[in-house]
C-alpha positions as CSV (number, residue, x, y, z in Angstrom):
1,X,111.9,-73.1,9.6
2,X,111.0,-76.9,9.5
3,X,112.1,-79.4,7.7
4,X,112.3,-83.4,7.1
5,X,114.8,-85.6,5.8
6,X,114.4,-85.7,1.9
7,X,114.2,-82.1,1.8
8,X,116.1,-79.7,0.0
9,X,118.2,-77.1,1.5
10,X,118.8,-73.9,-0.7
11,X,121.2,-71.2,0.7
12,X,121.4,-68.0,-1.4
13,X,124.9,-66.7,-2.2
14,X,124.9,-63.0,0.1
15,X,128.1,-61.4,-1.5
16,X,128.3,-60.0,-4.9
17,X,129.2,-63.0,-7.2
18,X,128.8,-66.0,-4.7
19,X,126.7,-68.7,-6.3
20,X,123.9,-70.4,-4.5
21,X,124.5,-73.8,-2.5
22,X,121.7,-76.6,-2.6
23,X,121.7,-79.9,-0.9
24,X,119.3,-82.8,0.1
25,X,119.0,-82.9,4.3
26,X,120.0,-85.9,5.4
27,X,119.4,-85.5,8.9
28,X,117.2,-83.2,11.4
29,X,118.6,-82.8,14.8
30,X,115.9,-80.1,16.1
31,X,112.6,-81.0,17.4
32,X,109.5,-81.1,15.3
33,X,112.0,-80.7,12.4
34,X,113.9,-77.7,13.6
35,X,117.3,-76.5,13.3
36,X,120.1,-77.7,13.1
37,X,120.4,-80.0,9.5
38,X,122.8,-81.9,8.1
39,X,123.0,-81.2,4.7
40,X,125.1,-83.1,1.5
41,X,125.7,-80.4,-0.7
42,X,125.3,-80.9,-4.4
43,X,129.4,-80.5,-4.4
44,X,129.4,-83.6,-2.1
45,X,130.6,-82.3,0.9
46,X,128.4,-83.2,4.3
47,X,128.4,-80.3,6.9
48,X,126.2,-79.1,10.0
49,X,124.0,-76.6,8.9
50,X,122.0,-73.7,11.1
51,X,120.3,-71.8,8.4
52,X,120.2,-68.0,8.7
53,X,117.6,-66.0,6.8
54,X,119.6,-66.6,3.4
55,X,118.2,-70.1,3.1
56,X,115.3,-71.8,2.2
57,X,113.7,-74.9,2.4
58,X,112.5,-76.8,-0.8
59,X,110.0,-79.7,0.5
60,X,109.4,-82.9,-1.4
């Protein structure tokens, strides 16, 4: 998974009634635009993010 700032992050809810969870990546802290992001979610919270396989990313 790679990734630059700009881009957006889209994690699928895994359990039966979770919604989805999207965010613009604010900040790559892997090399060549690896793992781990930080993300501000669409809510407005700002968190760390290591994406499992439940997320994808949406580029510009």
């Amino acid at each position: 998974m790679n990734a630059t700032v700009g881009d957006r992050l889209l994690v699928h809810g895994n359990t039966v009634g979770e919604r989805d969870r999207s965010g613009v990546i604010t900040e790559v802290q892997g090399v060549d635009g690896a793992p781990p992001y930080r993300v501000q979610y669409d809510d407005g919270h700002t968190c760390l993010v290591f994406p499992g396989p439940d997320a994808v990313v949406l580029h510009q």
